[in-house]
C-alpha positions as CSV (number, residue, x, y, z in Angstrom):
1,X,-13.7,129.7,85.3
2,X,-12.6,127.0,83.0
3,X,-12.8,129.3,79.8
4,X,-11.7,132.0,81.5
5,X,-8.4,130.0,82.3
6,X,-8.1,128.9,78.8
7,X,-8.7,132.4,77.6
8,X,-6.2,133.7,79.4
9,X,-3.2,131.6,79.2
10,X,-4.3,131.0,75.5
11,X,-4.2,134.6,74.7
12,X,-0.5,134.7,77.0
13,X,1.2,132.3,75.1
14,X,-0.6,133.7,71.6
15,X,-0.1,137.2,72.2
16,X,4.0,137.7,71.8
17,X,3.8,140.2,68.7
18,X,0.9,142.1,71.0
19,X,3.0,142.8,74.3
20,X,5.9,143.4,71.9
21,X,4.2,146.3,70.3
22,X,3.1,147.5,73.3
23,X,5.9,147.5,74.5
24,X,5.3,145.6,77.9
25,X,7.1,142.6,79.2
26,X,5.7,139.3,77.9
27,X,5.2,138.0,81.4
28,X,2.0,137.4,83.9
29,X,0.7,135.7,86.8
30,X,-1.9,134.4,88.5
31,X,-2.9,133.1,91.9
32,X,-5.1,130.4,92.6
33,X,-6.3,131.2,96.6
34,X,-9.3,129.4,98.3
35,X,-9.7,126.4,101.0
36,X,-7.6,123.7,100.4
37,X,-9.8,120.3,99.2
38,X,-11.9,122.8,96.3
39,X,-10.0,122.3,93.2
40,X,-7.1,124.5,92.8
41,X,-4.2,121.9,92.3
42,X,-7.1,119.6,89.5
43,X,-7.2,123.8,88.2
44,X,-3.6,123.7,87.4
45,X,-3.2,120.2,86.3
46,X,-6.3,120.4,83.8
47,X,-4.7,123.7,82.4
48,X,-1.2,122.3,82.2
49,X,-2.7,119.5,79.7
50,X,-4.6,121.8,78.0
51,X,-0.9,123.8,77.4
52,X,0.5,120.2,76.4
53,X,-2.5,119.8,73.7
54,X,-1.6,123.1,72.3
55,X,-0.5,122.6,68.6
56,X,2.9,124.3,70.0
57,X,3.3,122.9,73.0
58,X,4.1,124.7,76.0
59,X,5.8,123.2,78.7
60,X,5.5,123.2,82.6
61,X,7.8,123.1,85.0
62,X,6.3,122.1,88.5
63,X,7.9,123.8,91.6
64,X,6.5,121.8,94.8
65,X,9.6,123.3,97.3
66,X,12.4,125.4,96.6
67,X,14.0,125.8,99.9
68,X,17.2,127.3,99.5
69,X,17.9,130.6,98.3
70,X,20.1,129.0,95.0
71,X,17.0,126.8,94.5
72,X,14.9,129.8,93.5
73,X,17.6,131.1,90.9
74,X,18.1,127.9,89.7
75,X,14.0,127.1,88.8
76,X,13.6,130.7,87.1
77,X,16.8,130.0,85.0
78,X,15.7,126.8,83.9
79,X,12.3,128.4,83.8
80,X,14.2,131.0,81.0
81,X,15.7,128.3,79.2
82,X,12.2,126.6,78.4
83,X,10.6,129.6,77.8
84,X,7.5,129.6,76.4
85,X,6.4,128.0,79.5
86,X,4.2,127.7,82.5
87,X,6.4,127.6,86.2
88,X,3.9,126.5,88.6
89,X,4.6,127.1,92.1
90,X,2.3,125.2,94.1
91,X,1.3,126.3,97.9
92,X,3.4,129.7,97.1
93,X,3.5,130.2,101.0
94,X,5.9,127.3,101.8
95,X,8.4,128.7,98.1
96,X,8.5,132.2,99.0
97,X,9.6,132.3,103.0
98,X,11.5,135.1,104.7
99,X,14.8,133.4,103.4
100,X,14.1,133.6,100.0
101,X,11.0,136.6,99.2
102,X,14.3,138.8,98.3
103,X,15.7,136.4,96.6
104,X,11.9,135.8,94.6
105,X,10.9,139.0,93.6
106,X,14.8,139.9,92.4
107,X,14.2,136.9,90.1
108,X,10.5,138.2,88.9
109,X,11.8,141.7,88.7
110,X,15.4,142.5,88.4
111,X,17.5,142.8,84.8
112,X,17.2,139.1,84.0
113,X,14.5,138.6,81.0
114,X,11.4,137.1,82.0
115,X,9.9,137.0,78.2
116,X,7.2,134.1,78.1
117,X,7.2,133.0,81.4
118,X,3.8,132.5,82.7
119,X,3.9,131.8,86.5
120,X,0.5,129.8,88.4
121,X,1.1,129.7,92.0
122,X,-1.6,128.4,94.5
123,X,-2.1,129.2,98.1
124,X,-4.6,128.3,101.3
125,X,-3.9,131.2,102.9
126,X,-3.7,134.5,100.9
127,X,-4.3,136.7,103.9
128,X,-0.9,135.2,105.3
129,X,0.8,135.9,101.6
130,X,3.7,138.7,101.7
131,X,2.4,141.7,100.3
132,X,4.6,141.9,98.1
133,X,3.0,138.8,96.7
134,X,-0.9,139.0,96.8
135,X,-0.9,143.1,96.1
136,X,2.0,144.0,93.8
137,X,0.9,144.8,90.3
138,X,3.4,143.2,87.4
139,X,4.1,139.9,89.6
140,X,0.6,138.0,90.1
141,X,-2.0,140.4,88.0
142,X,-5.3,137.5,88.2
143,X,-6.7,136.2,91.3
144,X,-8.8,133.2,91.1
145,X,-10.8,132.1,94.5
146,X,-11.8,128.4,95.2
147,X,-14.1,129.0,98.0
148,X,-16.3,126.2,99.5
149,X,-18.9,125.1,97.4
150,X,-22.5,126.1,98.3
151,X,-25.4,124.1,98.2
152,X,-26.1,124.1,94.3
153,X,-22.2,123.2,93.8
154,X,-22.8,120.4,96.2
155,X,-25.3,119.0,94.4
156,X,-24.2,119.1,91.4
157,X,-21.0,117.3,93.0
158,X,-23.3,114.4,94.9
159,X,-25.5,114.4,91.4
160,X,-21.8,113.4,90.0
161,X,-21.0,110.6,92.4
162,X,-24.6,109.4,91.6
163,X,-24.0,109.2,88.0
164,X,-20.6,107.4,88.6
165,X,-22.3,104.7,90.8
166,X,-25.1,103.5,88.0
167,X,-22.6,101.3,87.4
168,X,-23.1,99.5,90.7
169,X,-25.9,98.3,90.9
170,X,-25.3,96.6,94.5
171,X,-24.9,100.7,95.9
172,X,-29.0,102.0,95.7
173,X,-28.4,105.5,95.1
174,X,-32.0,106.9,94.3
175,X,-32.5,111.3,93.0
176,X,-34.4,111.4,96.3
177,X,-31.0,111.3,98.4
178,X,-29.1,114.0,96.0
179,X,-30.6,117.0,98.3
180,X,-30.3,115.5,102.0
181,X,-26.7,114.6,101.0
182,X,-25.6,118.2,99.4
183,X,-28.0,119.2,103.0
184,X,-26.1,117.3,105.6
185,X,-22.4,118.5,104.0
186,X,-22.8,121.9,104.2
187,X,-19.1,123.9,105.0
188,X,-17.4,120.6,103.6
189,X,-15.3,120.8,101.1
190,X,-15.3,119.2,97.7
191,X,-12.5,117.1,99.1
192,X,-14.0,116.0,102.6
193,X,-17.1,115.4,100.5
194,X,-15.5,112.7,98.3
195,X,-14.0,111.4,101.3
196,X,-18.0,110.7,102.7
197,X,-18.4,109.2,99.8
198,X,-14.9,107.0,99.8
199,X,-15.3,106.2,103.4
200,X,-18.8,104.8,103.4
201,X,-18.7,102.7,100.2
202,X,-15.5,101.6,101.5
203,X,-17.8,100.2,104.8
204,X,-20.6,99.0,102.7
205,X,-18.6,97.0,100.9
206,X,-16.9,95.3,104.0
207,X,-19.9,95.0,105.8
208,X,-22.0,93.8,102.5
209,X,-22.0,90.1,103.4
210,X,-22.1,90.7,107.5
211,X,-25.7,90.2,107.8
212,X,-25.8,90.9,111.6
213,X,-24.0,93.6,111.4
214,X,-26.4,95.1,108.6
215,X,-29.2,94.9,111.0
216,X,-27.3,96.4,114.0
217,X,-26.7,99.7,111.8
218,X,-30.2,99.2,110.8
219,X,-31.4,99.5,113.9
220,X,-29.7,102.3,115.3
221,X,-29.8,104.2,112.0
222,X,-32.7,106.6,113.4
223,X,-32.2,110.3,113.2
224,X,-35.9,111.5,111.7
225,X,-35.3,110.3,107.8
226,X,-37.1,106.9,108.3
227,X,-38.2,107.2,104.5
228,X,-34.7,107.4,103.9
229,X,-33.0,105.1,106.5
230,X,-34.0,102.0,103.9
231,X,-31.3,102.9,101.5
232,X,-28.2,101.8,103.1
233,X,-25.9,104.9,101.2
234,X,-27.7,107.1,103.6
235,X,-27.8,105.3,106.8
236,X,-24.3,105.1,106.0
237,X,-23.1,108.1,104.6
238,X,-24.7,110.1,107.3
239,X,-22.9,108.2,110.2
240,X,-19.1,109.4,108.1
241,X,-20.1,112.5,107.7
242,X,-20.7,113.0,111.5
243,X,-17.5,111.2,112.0
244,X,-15.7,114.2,109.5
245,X,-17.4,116.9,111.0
246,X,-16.0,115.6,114.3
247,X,-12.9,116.1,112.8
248,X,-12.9,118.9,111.6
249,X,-14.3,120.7,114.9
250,X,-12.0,119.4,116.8
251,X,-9.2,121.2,114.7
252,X,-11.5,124.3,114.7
253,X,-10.8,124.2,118.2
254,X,-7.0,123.6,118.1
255,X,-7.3,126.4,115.8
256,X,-5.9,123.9,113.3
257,X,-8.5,123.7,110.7
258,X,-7.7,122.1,107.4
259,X,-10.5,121.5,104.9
260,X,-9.0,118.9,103.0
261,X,-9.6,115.8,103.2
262,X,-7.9,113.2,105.7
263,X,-7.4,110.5,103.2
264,X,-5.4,110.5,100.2
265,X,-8.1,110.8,97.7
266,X,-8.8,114.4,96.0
267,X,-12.2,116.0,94.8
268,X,-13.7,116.0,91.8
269,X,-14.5,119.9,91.6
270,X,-17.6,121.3,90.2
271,X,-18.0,123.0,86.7
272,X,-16.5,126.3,87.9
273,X,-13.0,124.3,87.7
274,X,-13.2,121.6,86.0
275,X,-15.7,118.8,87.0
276,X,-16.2,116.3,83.9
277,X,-13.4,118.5,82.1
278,X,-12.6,116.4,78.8
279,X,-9.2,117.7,79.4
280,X,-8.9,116.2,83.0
281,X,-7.0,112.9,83.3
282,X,-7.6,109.9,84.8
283,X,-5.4,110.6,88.0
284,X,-5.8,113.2,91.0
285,X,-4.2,116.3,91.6
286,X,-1.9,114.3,94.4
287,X,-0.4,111.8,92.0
288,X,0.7,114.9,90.0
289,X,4.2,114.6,91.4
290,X,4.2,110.6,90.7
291,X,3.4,109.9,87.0
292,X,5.9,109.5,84.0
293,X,5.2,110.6,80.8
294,X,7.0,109.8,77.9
295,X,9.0,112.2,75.8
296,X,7.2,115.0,73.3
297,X,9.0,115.9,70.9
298,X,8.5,120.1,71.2
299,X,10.0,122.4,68.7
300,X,12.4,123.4,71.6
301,X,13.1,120.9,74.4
302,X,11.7,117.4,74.9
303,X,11.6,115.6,78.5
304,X,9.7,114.0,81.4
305,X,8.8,114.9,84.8
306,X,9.1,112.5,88.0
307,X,9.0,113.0,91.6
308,X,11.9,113.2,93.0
309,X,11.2,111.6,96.3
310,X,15.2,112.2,98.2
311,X,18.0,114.1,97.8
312,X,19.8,110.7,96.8
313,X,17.4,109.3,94.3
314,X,18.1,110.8,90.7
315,X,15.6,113.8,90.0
316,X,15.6,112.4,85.9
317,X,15.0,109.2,84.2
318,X,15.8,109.6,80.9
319,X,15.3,106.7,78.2
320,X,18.4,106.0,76.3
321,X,16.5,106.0,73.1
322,X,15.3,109.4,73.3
323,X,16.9,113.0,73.1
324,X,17.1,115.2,76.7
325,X,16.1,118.7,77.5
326,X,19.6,120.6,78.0
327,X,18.7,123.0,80.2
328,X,16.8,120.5,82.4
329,X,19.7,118.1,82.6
330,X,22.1,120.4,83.3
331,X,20.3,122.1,86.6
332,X,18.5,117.9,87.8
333,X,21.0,117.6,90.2
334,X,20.7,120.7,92.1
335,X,16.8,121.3,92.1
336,X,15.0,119.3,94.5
337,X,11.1,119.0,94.4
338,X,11.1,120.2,90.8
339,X,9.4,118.4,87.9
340,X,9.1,118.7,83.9
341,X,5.9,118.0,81.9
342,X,5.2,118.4,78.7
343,X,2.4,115.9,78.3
344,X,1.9,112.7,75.9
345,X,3.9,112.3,72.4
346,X,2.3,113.0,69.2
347,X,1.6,110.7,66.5
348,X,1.4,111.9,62.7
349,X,-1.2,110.6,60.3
């Protein structure tokens, strides 16, 4: 899926002179659907710095709510000004409401010009998606599912928390456990996986030099796997993911069932988007909002993108050394949720 991504938005951006002589709108979109916790947000992020690294770079502007009917004007006219860019509209559901579908699809399909606009939008729930939305040709043409990983994705996932942890060499974390892990997490998600992980190292660690309460867990660790209830990761590990699954069937039964995880921490997906990307940063897809970026210098536009937490805190913070994006600027105090990025600034030599 990761070359398929890049093909796509690369041959978008690349292909102006092609859709002119066709004589076709040079507009797409594309839908990320699946679960939530599988990858879809670390999808968009890793493509929007692969669209920063371009040698012209192409912008994104980040749309996490738009909740007023002027709010969605107001991001695709920005969105027009930047052109070339990517508009990102994350958990499309929320954006596009009763209120404001008119209001959307006037913007994506009435007289104004859409030229090099090349809208991402994600959703949980594409069943619940306006028709309009997850069926009309011209407005979202790709699909792209994130569906739970199966049990060669999930091995390939714990395999990648085991290669992250030869580091410590206080966390035993032998091949032999790889399988009985990816066994016992079956219908988790990438993200409730991580959170296993995250939870029981964070217990091992607390409990490391509580000797008598090593040896209680010992004792009661049990369960059939006596060859493996000597490594303390699995004795461990096996207890949280009980705990998660008891989460996650009693939402099941409040018919409230979200598969992400409870914690702040976001997976690592597998290779079909993105795991061990070179183009992946450091962060997670939920700190995407909360990072500042110096200024690019792009042949049409430079600026940053910040969360903009409340309605009172300023949506832009601009250094007074470096130039501003116009059509940003000019529309910051009336979008709320709405963020610029257009990745790290280039050096020449």
């Amino acid at each position: 899926m990761k070359k398929e991504l890049k093909s796509v938005s690369g041959r978008f951006f690349d292909g102006k002179a092609v859709y002119e002589d066709l004589g076709v709108a040079w507009k797409r979109g594309l839908i990320f659907y699946g679960p939530a916790g599988n990858g879809k947000t670390i999808s968009i992020k890793a493509l929007m710095h692969t669209l920063a690294d371009r040698k012209n770079s192409i912008p994104t502007l980040y749309v996490k709510s738009a909740p007023r009917t002027f709010d969605i004007r107001n991001v695709f006219a920005l969105a027009r000004q930047m052109s070339p860019c990517l508009l990102v509209l994350e958990d499309i559901d929320t954006i596009v409401t009763a209120m404001t579908r008119s209001y959307f699809f006037n913007e994506v399909d009435g007289l104004e010009n859409n030229d090099g606009i090349l809208m991402a939008a994600t959703t949980n729930h594409i069943d619940q998606l306006d028709p309009g939305l997850s069926k009309r040709p011209s407005r979202f043409d790709r699909k792209y599912r994130f569906p739970l990983p199966n049990k060669a994705e999930r091995v390939e996932y714990v395999q990648f928390w085991r290669q992250k942890l030869k580091t410590k060499p206080d966390v035993e974390f032998p091949e032999s456990l790889v399988e009985p892990i990816a066994g016992i997490t079956h219908d988790f998600s990438f993200a409730y996986i991580q959170e296993a992980f995250v939870s029981s190292l964070l217990d091992i660690a607390h409990h490391r030099n509580d000797e008598d309460e090593d040896e209680k867990f010992v004792a009661g660790a049990g369960g059939g796997d006596e060859d493996l209830d000597k490594y303390e990761l699995w004795r461990v590990i096996k207890e949280q993911v009980k705990i998660l699954r008891g989460e996650m069937d009693e939402k099941a039964l409040t018919g409230d069932l979200d598969l992400t995880a409870p914690a702040t921490h976001t997976a690592t997906p597998t290779s079909h988007n993105y795991m061990e990307s070179d183009e992946l940063p450091s962060t997670s897809p939920n700190d995407i909002n909360l990072l500042y970026h110096p200024y690019s210098q792009s042949s049409h536009c430079s600026a940053t993108r910040c969360f903009h937490p409340t309605e009172e805190s300023p949506l832009l913070h601009l250094p007074s050394s470096r130039p501003v994006c116009s059509a940003y600027v000019g529309l910051s105090n009336q979008l709320q949720g709405v963020a610029l990025f257009e990745g790290e600034p280039r050096t020449n030599g």
